[in-house]
PASEBA-1860 file (N, C-alpha, C; in nm, 3 decimals):
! residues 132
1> XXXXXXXX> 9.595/9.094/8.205/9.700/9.006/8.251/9.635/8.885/8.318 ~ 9.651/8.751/8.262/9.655/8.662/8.317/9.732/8.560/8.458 ~ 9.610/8.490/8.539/9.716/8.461/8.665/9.775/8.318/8.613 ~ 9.842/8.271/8.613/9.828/8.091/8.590/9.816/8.035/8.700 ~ 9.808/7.950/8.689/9.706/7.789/8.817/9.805/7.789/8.951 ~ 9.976/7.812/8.867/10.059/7.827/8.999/10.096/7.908/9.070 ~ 10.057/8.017/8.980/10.086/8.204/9.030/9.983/8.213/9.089 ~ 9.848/8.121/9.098/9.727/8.196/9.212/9.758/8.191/9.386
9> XXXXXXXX> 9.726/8.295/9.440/9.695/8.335/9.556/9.659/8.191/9.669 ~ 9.746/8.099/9.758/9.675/8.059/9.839/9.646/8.158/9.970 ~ 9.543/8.075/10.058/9.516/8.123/10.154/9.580/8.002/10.300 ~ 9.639/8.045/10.418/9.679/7.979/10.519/9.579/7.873/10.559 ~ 9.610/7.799/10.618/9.471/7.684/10.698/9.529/7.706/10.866 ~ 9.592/7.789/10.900/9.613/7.802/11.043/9.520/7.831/11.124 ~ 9.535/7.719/11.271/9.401/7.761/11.355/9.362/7.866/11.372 ~ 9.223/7.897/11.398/9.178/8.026/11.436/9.242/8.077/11.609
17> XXXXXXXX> 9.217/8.201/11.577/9.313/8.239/11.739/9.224/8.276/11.791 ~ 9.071/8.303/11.805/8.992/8.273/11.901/8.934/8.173/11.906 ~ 8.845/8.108/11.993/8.730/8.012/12.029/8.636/8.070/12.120 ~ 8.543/8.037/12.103/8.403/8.036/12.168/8.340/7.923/12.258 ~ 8.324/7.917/12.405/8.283/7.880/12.494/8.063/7.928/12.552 ~ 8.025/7.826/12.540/7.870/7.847/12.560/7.821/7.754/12.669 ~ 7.875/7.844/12.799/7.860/7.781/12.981/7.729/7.798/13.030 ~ 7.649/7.705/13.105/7.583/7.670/13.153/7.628/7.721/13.349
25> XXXXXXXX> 7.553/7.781/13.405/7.616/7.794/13.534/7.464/7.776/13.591 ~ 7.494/7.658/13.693/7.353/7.603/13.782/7.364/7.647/13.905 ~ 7.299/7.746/13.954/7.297/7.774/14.130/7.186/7.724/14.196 ~ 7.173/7.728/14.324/7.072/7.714/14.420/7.010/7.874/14.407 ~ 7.064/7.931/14.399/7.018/8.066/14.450/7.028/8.187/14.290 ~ 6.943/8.258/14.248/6.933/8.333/14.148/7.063/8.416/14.102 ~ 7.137/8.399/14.007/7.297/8.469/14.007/7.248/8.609/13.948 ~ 7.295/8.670/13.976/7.283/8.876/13.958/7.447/8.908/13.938
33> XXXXXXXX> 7.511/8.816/13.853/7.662/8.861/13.869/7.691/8.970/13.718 ~ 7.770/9.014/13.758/7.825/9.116/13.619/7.932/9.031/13.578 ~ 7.999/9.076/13.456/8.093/9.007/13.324/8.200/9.063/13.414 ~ 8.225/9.160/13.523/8.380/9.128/13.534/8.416/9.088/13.677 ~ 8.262/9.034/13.751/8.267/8.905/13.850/8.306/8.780/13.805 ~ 8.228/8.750/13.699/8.253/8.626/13.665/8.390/8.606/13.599 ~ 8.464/8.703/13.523/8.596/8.685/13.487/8.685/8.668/13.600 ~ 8.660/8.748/13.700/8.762/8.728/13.795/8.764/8.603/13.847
41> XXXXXXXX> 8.628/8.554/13.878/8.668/8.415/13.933/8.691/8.316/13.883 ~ 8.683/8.332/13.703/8.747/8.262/13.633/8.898/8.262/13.651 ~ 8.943/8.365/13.618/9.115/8.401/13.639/9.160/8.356/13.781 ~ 9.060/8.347/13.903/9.149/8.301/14.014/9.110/8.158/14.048 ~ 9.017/8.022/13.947/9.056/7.928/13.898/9.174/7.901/13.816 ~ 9.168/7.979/13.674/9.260/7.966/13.634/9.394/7.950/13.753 ~ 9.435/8.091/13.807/9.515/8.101/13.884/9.560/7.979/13.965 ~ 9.459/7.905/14.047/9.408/7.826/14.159/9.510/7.676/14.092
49> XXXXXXXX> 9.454/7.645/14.021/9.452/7.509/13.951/9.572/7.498/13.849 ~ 9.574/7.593/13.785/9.734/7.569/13.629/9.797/7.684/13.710 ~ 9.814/7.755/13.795/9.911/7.871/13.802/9.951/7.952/13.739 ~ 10.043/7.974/13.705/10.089/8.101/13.659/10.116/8.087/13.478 ~ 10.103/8.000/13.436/10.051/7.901/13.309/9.904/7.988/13.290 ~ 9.812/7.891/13.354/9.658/7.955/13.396/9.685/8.099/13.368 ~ 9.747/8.149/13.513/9.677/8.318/13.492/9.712/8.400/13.377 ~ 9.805/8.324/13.251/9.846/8.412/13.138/9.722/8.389/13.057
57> XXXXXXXX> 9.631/8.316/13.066/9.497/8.247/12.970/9.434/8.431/12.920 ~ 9.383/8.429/12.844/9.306/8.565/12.808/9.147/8.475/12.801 ~ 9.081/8.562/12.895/8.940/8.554/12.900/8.837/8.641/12.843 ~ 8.769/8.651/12.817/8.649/8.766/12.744/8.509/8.683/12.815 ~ 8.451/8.758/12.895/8.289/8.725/12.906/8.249/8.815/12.829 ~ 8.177/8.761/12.698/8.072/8.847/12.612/7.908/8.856/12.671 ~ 7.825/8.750/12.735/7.736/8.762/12.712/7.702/8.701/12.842 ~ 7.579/8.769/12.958/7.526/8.685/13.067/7.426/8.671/13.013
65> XXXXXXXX> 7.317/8.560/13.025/7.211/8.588/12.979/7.119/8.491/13.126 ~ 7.043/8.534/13.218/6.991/8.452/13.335/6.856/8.350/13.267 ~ 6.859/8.223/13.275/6.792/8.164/13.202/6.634/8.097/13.364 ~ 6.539/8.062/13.307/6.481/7.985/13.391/6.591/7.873/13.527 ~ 6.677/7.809/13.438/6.736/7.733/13.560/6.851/7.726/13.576 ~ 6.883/7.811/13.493/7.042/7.844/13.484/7.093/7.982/13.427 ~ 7.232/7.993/13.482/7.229/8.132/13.370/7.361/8.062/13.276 ~ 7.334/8.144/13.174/7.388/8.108/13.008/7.513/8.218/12.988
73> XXXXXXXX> 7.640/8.167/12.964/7.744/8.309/12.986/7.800/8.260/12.856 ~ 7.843/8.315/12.764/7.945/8.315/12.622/8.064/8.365/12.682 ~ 8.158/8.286/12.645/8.298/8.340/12.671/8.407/8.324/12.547 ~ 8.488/8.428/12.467/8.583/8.413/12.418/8.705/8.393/12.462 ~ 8.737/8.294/12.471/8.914/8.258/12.481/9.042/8.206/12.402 ~ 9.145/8.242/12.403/9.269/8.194/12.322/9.225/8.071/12.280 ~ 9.234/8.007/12.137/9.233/7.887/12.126/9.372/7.803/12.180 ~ 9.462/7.847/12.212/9.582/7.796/12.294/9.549/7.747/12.412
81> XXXXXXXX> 9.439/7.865/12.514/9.449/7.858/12.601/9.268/7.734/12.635 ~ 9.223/7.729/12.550/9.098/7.679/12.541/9.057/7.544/12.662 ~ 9.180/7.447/12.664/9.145/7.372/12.746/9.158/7.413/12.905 ~ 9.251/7.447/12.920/9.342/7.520/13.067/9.203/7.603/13.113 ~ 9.159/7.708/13.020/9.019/7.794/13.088/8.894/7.689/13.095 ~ 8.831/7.604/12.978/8.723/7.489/13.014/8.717/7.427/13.118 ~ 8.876/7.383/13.181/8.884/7.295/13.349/8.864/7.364/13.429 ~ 8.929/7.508/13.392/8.923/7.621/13.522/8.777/7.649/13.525
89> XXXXXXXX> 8.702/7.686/13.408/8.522/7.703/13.431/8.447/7.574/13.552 ~ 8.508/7.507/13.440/8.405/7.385/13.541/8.450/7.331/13.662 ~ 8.576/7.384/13.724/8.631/7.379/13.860/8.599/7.460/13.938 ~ 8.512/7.547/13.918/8.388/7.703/14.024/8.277/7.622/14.040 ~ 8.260/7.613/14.196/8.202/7.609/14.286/8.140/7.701/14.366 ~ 8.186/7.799/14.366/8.104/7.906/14.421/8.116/8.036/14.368 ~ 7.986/8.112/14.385/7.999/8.200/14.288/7.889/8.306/14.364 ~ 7.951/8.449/14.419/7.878/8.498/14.490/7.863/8.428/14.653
97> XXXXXXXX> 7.888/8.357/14.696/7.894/8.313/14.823/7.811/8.199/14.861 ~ 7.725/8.168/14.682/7.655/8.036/14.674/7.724/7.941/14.596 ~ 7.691/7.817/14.675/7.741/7.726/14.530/7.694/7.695/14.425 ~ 7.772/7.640/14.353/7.754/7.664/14.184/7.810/7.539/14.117 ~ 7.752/7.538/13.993/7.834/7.418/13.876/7.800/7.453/13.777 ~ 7.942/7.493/13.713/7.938/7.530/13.580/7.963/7.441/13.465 ~ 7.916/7.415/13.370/7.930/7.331/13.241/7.925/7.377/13.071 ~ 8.074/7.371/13.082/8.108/7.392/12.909/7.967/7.301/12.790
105> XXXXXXXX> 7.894/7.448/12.783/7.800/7.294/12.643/7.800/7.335/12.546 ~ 7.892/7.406/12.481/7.905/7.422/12.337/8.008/7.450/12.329 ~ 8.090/7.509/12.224/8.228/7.496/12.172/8.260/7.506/12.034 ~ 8.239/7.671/11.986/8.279/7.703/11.812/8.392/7.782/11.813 ~ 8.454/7.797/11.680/8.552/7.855/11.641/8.469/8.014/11.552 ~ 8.387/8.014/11.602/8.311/8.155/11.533/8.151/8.203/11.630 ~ 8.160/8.278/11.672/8.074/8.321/11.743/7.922/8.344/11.710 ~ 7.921/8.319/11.575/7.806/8.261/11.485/7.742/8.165/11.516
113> XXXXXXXX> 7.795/8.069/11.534/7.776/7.897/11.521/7.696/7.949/11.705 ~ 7.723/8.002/11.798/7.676/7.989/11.893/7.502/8.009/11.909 ~ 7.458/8.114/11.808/7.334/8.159/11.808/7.226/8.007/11.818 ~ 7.127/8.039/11.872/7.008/7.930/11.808/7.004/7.963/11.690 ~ 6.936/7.791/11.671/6.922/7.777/11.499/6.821/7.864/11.484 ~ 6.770/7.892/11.370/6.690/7.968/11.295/6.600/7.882/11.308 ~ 6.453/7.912/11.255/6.326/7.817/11.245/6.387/7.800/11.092 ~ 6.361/7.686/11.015/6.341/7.639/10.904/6.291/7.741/10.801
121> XXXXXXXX> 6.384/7.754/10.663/6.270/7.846/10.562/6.159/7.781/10.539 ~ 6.073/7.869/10.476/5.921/7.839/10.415/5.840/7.790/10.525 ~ 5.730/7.748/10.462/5.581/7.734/10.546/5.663/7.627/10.645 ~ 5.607/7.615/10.817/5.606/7.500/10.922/5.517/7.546/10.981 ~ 5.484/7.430/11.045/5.374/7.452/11.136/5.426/7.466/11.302 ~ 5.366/7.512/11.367/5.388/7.598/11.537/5.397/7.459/11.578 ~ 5.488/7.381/11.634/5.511/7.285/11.742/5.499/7.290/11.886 ~ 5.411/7.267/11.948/5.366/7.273/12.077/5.490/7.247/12.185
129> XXXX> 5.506/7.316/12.281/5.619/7.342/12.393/5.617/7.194/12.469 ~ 5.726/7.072/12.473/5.732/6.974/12.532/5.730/6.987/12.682 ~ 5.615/6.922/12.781/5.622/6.953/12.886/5.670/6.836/12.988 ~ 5.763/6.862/13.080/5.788/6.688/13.121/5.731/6.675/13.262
END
């Protein structure tokens, strides 16, 4: 059985219903926080700033990772709610009883796209570590 050209199958183009957030959080002082510290004080920005709007936002911390000068957190959120949680991130100031500044620096619709790139296929040569 044949399909014809007008009987084929489309597929939707509707936004994706998650997004992916890749935060930067700068302290004075070394952060040791767990994924459901940092949600909370996301949710009581949220809370703080959009209200009760805000506190319906759905948050997910997937990933802490403590970097040399910062620590590195992945967060999944509603793509609805995407902007409302980005203001609420970068409106924390303190975090643990130190202050803090957090900064949205990436932003995919697939949790893929967040990874580092890959090194290049085939032969390259080792590029020396830029020191400033």
């Amino acid at each position: 059985m044949l399909i014809s050209h007008r009987d084929q199958l489309s597929f939707s183009k509707l936004p994706a219903l998650w997004c992916y957030l890749k935060v930067a959080v700068y302290s004075s002082n070394p952060l040791d926080i767990t994924d459901i510290e940092l949600k909370s004080a996301i949710m009581q920005s949220l809370q703080t700033h959009h209200g009760k709007v805000g506190a319906m936002s759905h948050v997910d911390v997937l990933k802490i990772t403590p970097q040399r000068s910062h620590t590195q957190v992945i967060l999944r959120v509603n793509s609805k709610h995407k902007a409302d949680v980005w203001s609420a991130v970068t409106l924390i100031h303190s975090l643990q009883g130190s202050a803090c500044s957090a900064n949205v620096i990436q932003e995919a619709p697939l949790l893929l796209a967040l990874l580092p790139s890959s090194p290049p296929m085939g032969h390259h040569r080792h590029q020396a570590a830029v020191v400033f």
